[in-house]
C-alpha positions in Angstrom: -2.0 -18.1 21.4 -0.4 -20.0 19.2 2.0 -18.4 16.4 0.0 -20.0 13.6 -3.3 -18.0 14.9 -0.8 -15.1 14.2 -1.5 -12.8 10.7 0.2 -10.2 9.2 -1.4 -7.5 6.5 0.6 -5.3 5.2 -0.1 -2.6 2.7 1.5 -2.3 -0.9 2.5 1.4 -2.4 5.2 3.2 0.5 5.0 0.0 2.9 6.2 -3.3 1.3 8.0 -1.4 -2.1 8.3 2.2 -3.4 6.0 2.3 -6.1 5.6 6.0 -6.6 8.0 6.0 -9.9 5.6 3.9 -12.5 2.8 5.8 -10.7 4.5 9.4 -11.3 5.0 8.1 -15.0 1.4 7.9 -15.8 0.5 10.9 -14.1 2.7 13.2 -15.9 1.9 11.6 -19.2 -1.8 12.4 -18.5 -0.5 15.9 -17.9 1.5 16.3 -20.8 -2.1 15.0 -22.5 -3.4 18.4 -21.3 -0.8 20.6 -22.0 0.7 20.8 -18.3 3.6 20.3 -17.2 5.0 17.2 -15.4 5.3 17.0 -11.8 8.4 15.7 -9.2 8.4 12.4 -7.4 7.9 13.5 -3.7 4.9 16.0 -4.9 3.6 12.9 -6.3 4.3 11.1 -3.1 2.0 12.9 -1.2 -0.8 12.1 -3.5 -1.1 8.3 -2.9 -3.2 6.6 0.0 -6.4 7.1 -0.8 -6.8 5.0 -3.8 -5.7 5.5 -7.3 -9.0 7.5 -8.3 -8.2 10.0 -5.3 -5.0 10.3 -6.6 -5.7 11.4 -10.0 -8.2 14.0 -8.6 -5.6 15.5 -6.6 -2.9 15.8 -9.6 -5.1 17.4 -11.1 -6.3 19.6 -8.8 -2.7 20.5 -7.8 -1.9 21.7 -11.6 -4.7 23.5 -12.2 -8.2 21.8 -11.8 -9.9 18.9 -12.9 -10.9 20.2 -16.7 -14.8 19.9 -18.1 -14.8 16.6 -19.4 -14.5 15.4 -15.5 -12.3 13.4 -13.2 -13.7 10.1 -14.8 -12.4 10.7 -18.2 -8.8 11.2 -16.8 -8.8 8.4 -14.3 -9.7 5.9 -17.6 -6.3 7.6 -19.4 -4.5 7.3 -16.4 -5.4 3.9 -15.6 -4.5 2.8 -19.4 -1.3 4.6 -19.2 -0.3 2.9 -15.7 -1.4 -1.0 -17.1 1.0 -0.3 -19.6 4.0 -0.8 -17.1 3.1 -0.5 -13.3 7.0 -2.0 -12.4 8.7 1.4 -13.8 10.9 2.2 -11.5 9.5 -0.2 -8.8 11.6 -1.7 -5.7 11.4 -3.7 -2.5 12.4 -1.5 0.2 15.5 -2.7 2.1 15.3 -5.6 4.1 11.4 -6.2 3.4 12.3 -9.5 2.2 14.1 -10.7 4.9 11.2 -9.8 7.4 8.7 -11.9 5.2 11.0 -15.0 5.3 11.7 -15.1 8.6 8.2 -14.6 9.2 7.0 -17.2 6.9 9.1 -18.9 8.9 7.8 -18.5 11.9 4.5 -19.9 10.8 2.4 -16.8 10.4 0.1 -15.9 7.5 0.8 -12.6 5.3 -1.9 -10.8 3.5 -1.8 -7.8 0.9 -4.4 -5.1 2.0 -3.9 -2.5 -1.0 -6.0 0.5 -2.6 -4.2 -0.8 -6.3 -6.5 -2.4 -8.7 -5.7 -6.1 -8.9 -4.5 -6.4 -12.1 -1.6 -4.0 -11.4 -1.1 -4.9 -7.7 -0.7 -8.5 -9.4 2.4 -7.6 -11.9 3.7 -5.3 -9.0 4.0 -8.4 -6.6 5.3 -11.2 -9.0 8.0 -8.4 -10.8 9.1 -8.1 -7.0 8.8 -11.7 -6.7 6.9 -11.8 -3.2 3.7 -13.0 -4.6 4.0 -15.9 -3.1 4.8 -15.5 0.2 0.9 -13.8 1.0 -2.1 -16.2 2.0 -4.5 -13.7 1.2 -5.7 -10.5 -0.8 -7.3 -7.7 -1.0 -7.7 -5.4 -4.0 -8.6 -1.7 -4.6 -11.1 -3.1 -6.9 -12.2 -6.4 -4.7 -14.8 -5.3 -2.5 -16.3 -2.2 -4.0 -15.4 -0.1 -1.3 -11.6 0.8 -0.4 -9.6 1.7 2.9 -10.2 2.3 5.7 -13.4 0.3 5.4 -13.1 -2.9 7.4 -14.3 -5.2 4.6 -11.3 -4.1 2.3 -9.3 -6.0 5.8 -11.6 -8.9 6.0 -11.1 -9.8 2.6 -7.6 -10.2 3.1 -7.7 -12.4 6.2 -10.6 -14.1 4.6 -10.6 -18.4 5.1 -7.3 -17.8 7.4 -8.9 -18.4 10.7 -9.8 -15.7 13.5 -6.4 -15.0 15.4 -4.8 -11.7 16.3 -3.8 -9.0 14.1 -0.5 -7.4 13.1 -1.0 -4.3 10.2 1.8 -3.0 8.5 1.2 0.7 6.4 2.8 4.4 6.0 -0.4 6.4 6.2 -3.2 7.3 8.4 -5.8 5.3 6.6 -3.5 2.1 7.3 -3.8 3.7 10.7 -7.2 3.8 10.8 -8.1 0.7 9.2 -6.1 -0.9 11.7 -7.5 0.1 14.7 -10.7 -0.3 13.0 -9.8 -4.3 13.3 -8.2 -4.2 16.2 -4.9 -5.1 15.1 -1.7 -3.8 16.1 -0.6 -0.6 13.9 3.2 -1.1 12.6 4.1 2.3 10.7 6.5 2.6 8.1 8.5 6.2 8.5 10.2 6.3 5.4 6.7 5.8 3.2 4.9 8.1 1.6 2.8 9.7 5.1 5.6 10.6 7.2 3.7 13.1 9.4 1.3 10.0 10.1 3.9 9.3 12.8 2.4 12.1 15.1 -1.4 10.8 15.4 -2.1 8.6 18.3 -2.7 5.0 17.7 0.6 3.6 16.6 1.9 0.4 18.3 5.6 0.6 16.8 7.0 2.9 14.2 10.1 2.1 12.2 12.3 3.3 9.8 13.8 0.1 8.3 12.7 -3.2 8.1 15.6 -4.5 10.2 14.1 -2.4 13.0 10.7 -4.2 12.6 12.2 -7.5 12.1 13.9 -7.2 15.3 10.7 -6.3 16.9 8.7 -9.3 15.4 11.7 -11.8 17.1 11.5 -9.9 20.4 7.9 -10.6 20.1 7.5 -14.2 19.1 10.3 -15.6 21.0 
């Protein structure tokens, strides 16, 4: 197979960049809303994965409950509040752009496969300036159903040709999404899932992209 028939997904939040900061912003300003009190980053960590709905639901079932005006009322402020500046805080992780090029390079395609909602996933991706390295896309908000649903994955890969599959993600949906697809599982250590690493399924755990980078070469050469 030829390394144009190649394609690479990766997911967004813990996998390509560490967006938990802008995220954490919102969420404690929807607390401080309610009179609690604000949360830390890796308690905040451990929310994300599931989509940004899920998320909210378990902030606020950490700090007390989900109050009587519901989950959908909070989810609107938190989703206003996160619009507002989704880059807070945001950065590549180390050597993630180094892996893209030389991928690019190689000839492969790159997709995004993320639970974000498009129009923050968008000013995530060009405030990182990697928007336009990806061939394809697929949104929290694209297909009406989110991760680990294969049609969230199709989307991505969608008008790129059939070819075999490389998935790159820090949490067990990415893991089960994956094998879902029947594309290689590449798991991020240093994400936000880290106890991910002990389910079966993984093809190649890392924790930095010079690792994975290294093990793309040995692969294509």
């Amino acid at each position: 197979m030829s390394k144009k028939e190649k394609i690479v997904t990766f997911d967004l939040d813990g996998t390509l960049a560490d967006t938990a900061p802008a995220l954490l912003n919102a969420g404690n300003e929807l607390l401080k809303s309610i009179g609690r009190n604000p949360i830390k980053l890796e308690q905040y960590k451990g929310f994300i994965g599931g989509g940004t709905k899920k998320q909210v639901e378990k902030l606020l079932v950490s700090t007390g409950g989900i109050p009587d005006s519901g989950l959908d009322v909070y989810f609107e402020f938190f989703q206003d509040r996160y619009y507002e500046d989704p880059v807070k805080g945001c950065s590549l992780y180390k050597g993630v752009l180094e892996l893209i090029e030389f991928l690019k390079s190689q000839g492969l395609k790159l997709t995004i496969c993320t639970q974000k909602f498009e129009s923050s996933a968008k000013k995530v991706l060009f405030d990182l300036n990697i928007y336009q390295y990806f061939d394809g896309f697929a949104y929290g908000d694209s297909t009406g159903v989110l991760k680990p649903d294969p049609k969230v994955f199709y989307h991505s890969v969608k008008g790129l040709g059939n070819g075999s599959y490389f998935y790159v993600g820090d949490t067990a949906i990415d893991l089960l999404l994956a094998k879902a697809v029947g594309a290689s599982f590449f798991f991020h250590k240093r994400g936000y899932a880290p106890q991910t690493v002990e389910k079966a399924g993984i093809d190649f755990s890392f924790d930095n992209y010079s690792e994975l980078t290294s093990h793309f070469k040995q692969s294509l050469t």
